[in-house]
One Martini backbone bead per residue (centre of mass of N, CA, C, O) as a GRO file, in nm:
protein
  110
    1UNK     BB    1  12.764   9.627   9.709
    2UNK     BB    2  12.472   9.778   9.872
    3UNK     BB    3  12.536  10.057   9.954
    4UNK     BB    4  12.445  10.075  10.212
    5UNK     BB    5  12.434   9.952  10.565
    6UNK     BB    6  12.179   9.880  10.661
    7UNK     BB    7  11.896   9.697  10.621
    8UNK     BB    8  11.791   9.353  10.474
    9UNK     BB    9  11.583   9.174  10.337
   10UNK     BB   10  11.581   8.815  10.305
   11UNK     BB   11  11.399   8.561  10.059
   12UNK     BB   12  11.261   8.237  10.027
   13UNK     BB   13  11.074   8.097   9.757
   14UNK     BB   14  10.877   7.792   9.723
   15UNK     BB   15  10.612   7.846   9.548
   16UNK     BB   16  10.776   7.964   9.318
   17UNK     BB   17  11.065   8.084   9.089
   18UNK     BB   18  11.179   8.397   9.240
   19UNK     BB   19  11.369   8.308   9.493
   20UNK     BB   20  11.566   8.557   9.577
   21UNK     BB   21  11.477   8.808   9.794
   22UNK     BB   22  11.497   9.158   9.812
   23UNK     BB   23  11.453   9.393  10.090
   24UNK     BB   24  11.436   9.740  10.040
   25UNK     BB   25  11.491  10.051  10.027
   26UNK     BB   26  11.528  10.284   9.789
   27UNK     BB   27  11.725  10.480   9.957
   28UNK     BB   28  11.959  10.241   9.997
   29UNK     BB   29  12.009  10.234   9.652
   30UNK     BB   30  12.118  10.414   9.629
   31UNK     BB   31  12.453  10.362   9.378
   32UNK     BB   32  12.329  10.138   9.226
   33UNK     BB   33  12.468  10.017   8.924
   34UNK     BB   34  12.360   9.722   8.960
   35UNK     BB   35  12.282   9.435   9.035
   36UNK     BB   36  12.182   9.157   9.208
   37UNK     BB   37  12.396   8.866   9.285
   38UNK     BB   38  12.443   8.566   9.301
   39UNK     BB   39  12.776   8.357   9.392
   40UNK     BB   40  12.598   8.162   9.242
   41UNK     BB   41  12.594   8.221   8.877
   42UNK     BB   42  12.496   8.496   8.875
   43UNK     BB   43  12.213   8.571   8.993
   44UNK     BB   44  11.940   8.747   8.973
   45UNK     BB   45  11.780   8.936   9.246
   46UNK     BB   46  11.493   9.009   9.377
   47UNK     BB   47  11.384   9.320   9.397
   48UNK     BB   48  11.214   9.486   9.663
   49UNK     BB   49  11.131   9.843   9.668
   50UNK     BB   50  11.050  10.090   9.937
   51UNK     BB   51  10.934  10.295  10.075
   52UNK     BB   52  10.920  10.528  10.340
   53UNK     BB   53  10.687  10.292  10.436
   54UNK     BB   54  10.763  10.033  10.340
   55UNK     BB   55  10.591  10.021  10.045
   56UNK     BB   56  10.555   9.918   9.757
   57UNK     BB   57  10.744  10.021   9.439
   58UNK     BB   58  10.921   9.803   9.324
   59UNK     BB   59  11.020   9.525   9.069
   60UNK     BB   60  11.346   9.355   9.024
   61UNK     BB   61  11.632   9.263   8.830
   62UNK     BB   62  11.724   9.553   8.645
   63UNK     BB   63  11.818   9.799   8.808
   64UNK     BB   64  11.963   9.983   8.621
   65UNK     BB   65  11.676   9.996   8.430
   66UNK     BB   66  11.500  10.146   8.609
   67UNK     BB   67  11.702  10.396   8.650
   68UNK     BB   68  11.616  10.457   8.336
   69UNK     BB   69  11.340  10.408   8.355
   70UNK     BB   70  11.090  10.418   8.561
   71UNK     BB   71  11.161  10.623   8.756
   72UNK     BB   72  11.068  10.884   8.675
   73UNK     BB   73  10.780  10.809   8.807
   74UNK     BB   74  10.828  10.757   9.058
   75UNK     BB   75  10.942  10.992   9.168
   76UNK     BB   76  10.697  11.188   9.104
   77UNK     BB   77  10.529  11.041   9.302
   78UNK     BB   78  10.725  11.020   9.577
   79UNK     BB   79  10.768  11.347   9.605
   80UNK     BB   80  10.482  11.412   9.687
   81UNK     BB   81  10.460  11.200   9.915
   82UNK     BB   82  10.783  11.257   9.978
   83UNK     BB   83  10.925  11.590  10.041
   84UNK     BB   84  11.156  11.515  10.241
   85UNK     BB   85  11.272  11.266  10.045
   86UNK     BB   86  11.487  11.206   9.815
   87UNK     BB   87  11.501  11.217   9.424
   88UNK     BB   88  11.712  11.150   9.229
   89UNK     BB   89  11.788  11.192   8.887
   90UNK     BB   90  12.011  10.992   8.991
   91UNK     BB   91  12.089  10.706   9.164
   92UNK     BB   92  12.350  10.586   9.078
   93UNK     BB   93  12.502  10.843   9.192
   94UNK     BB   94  12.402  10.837   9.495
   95UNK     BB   95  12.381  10.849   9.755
   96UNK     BB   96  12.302  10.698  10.003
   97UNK     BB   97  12.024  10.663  10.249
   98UNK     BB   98  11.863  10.754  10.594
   99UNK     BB   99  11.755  11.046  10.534
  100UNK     BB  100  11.642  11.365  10.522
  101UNK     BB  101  11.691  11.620  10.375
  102UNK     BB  102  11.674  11.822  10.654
  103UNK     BB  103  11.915  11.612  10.809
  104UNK     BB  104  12.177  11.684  10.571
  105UNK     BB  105  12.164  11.985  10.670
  106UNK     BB  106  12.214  11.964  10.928
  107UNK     BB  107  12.511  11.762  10.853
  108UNK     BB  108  12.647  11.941  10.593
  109UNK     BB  109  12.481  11.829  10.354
  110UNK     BB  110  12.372  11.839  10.014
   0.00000   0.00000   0.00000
């Protein structure tokens, strides 16, 4: 499970030894518990996480470990950067979204 249902863009790079890549915002991976591997030998899949603005905001294979280290240095960034969207202190445990504070307020969401 991925988390959101919405778009992510996977790429596989031939010049690297990186394999394959996910693209998705960050915001859409709020949820995941877990990292993403693939269903042959469980290989961690490279993430590469990006801003409401579509630019990267951090690479990594060890999901989990993000969420627990340094996300709270990203998180501090991107509240200024972005402070119409949510930016949880636990992101394992949030709901994905794509919308942003003000949107989940219109919708009766907390």
């Amino acid at each position: 499970m991925l988390g959101s249902h919405s778009m992510m863009m996977a790429e596989s790079s031939t010049r690297g030894h990186d394999g394959i890549r996910v693209v998705r915002r960050v915001d859409f991976s709020y949820g995941l518990r877990y990292g993403i591997t693939t269903t042959v030998a469980g290989v961690p899949l490279l993430l590469r996480l990006l801003s409401p603005a579509h630019r990267p905001i951090q690479t990594t294979r060890d999901l989990p470990g993000f969420w627990r280290g340094s996300w709270a240095a990203v998180k501090a960034e991107m509240k200024g950067r972005y402070p119409r969207h949510p930016w949880p202190d636990d992101p394992a445990a949030a709901p994905a979204t794509t919308r942003t504070k003000r949107a989940d307020q219109l919708r009766g969401k907390p």
